[in-house]
C-alpha positions as CSV (number, residue, x, y, z in Angstrom):
1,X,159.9,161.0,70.7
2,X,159.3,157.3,71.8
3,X,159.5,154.3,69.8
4,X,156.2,154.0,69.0
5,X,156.4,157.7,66.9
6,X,159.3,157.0,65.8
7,X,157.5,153.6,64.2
8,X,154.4,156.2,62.3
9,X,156.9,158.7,61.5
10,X,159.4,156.2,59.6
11,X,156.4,155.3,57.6
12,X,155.7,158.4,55.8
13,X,158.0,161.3,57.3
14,X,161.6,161.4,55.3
15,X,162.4,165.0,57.2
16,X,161.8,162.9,60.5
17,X,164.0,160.3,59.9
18,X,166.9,162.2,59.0
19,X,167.2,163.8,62.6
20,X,167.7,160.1,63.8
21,X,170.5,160.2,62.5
22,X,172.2,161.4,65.8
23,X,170.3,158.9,67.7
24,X,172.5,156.3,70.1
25,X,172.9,152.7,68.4
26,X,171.6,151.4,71.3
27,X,168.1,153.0,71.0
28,X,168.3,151.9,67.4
29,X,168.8,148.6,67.5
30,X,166.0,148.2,70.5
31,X,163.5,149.8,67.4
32,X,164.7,147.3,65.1
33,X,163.8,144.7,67.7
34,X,160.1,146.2,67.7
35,X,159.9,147.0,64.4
36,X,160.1,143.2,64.0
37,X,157.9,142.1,66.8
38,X,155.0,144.2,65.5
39,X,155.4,142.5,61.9
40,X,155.9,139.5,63.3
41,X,152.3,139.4,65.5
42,X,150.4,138.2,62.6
43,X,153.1,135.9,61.4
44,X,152.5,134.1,65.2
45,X,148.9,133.5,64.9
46,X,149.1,132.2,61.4
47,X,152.0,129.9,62.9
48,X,149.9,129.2,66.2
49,X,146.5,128.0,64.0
50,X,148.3,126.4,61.5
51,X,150.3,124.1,64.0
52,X,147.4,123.7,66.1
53,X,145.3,122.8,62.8
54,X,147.9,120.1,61.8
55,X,148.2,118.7,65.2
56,X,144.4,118.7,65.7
57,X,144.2,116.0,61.9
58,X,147.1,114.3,63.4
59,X,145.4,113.5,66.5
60,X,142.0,113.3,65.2
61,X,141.3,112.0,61.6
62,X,144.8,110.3,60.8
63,X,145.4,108.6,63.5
64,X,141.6,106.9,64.0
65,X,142.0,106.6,60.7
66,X,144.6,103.9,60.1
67,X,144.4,100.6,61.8
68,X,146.7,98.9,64.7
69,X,150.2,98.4,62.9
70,X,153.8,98.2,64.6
71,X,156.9,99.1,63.3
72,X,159.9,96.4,64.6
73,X,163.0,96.3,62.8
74,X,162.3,98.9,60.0
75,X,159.7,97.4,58.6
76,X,155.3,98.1,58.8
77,X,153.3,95.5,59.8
78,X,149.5,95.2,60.3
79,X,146.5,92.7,59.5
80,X,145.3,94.3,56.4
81,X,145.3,93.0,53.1
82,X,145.7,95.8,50.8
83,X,146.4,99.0,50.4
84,X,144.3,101.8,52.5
85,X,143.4,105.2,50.8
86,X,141.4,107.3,52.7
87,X,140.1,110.9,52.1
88,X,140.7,113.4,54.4
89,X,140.1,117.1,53.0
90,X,142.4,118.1,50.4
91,X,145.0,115.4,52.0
92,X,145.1,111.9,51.3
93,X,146.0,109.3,53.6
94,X,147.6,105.8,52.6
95,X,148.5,103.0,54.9
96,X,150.2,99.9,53.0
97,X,152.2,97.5,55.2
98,X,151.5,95.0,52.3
99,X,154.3,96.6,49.7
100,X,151.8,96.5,46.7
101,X,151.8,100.3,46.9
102,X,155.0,102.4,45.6
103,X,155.6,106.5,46.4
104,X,155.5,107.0,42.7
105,X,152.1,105.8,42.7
106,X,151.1,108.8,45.1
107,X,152.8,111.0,42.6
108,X,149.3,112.0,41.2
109,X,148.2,114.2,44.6
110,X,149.5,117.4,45.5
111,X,149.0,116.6,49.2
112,X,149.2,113.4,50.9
113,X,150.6,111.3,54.0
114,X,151.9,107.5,53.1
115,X,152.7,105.0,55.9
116,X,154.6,101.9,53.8
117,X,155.7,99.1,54.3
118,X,159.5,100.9,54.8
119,X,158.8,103.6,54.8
120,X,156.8,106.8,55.6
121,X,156.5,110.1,53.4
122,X,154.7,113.4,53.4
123,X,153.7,115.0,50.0
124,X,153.0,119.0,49.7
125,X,152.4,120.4,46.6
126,X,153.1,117.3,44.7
127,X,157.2,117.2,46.7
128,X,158.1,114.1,48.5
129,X,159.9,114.3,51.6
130,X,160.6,110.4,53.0
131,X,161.9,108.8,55.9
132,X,162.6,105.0,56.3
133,X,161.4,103.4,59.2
134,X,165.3,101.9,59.1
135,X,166.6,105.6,59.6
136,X,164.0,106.5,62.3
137,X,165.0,102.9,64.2
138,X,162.7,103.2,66.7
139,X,159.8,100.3,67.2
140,X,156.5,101.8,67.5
141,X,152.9,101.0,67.9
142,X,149.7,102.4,67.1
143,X,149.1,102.9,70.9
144,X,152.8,104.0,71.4
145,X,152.3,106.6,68.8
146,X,148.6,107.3,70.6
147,X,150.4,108.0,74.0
148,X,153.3,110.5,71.9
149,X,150.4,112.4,70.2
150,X,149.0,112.9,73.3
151,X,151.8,114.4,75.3
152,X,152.8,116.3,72.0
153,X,149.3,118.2,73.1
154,X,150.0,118.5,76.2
155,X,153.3,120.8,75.2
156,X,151.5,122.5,71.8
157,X,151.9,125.7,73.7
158,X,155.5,125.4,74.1
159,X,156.6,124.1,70.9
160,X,154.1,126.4,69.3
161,X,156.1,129.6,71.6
162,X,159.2,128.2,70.4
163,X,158.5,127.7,66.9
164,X,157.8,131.6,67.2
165,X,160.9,132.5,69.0
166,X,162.9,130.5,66.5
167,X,161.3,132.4,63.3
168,X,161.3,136.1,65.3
169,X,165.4,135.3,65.9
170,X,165.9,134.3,62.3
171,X,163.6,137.5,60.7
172,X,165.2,139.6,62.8
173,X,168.8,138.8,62.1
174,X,168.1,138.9,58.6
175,X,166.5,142.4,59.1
176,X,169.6,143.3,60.2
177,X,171.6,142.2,57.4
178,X,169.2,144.0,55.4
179,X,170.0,147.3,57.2
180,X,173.7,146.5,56.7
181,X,173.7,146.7,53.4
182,X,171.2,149.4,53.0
183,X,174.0,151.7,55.1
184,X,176.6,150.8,52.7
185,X,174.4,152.0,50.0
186,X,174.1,155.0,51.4
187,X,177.7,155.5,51.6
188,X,177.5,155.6,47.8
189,X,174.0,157.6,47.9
190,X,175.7,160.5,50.5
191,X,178.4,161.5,48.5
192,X,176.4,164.4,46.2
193,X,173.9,165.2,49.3
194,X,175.5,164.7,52.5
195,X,178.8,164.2,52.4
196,X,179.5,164.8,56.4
197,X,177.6,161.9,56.8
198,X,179.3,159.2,58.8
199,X,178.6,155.7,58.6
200,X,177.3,155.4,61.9
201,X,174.8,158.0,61.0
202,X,173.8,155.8,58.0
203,X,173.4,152.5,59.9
204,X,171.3,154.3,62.1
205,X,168.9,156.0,59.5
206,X,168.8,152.2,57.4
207,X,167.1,151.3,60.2
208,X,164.3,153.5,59.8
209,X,164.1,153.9,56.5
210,X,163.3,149.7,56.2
211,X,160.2,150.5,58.3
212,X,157.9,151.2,55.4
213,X,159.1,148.3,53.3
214,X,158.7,146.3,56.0
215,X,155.5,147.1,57.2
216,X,154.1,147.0,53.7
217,X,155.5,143.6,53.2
218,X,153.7,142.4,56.3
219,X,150.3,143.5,55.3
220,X,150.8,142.0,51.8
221,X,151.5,138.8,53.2
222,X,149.0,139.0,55.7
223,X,146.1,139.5,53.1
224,X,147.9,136.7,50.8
225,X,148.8,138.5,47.7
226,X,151.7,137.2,46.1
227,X,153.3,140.1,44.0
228,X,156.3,139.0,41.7
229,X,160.0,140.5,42.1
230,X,158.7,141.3,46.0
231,X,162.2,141.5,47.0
232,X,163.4,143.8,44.0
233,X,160.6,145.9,45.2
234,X,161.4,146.2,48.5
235,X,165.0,147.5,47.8
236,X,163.7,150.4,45.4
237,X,161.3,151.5,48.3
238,X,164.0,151.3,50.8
239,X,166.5,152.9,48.7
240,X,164.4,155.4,47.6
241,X,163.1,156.4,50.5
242,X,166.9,156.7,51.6
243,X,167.8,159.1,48.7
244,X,164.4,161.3,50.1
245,X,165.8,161.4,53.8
246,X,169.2,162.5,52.5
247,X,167.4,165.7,51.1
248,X,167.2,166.9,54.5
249,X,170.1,166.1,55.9
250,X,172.7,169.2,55.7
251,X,175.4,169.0,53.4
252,X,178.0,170.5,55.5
253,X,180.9,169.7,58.2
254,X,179.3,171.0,61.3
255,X,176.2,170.1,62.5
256,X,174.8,170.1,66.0
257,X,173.6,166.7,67.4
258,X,170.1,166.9,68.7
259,X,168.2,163.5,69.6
260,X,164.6,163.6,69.5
């Protein structure tokens, strides 16, 4: 059976799984691998438009947006006279190199980009996250930053691939985790239905038996339904669909391995 039966079958086939269970590790965690890359393809395209959307403002209505300024010695400076607030979507954009304006006075949006006079901050879903131009200490112009933009673009691609990489690594691992503790639940779950069951065996079918919490996770995401106590959920699936494989797997010493 290749690994892309093995991927349908974990989804609805409890007799199936339990005859991974003599399955090398090797060939299991190579499924794990691609159980996670197939959850993760939608994951990259919302990553890869998202980033691209972000740059695209950034590049386009932020930074035409604001006037010349430079940044020497931590502190904004530009010819305007008062504070800036422009309209850009659903964020709001404010450039004050004058000191008249204060974060707490952007308090009121939910989402909203400040350049001031010290200091710069992003707010998303009415959080602040700052930076002072002090901290940063770098010196910057408006054509500086132009010129950065612009070879940001020319590597979107890469940053975008790595940004990917970086988030499949991290899902993955903690997939894996996930199946490590789900085996030493089955150690607990085997003891009335398949005792003979070694712990091998149990890593191996955990790793199958995540498939269809996994993959129903995905879609939820995907369509954008936010269901409360998702994680609880997930473990009942999982574990239940563990105590369903262990039906069919023979409660006696000697078995005879057989690898589909």
């Amino acid at each position: 059976m290749n690994i892309f039966q093995q991927l349908i079958k974990s989804l609805h086939s409890p007799e199936t799984i339990s005859k991974f269970r003599f399955q090398k590790i090797g060939k299991t965690i190579l499924y794990v691998f691609f159980l996670m890359l197939v959850v993760s393809i939608p994951m990259a395209i919302f990553i890869g438009i998202n980033v691209t959307n972000i740059f695209n403002d950034v590049e386009g209505d932020v930074i035409d947006s604001i006037p010349d300024f430079s940044i020497e010695n931590g502190v904004l400076h530009s010819d305007i006279d008062e504070p800036m607030i422009i309209e850009d979507g659903d964020t709001t954009i404010i450039f004050d190199s004058t000191g008249e304006y204060r974060l707490e006075d952007a308090y009121q949006y939910d989402s909203a980009l400040l350049l001031l006079e010290r200091e710069a901050a992003f707010i998303a879903g009415g959080t602040p996250d700052t930076i002072s131009y002090q901290e940063f200490g770098v010196n910057i112009s408006k054509d500086q930053l132009n010129n950065f933009v612009n070879t940001v673009g020319d590597l979107l691609p890469l940053i975008i691939s790595f940004i990917i990489l970086l988030v499949y690594i991290f899902t993955t691992g903690m997939k894996f985790i996930g199946i490590l503790v789900l085996s030493v639940i089955t150690l607990l779950l085997k003891r009335n239905k398949a005792e003979q069951l070694s712990y091998r065996q149990g890593w191996v079918l955990s790793a199958y038996v995540v498939t269809l919490p996994t993959i129903l996770f995905a879609i939820i995401d995907l369509i954008g339904i936010n269901i409360p106590f998702s994680l609880a959920i997930y473990w009942i699936i999982a574990t239940f669909m563990m105590i369903s494989v262990l039906k069919y797997v023979p409660n006696n010493t000697k078995e005879s391995p057989t690898e589909l």
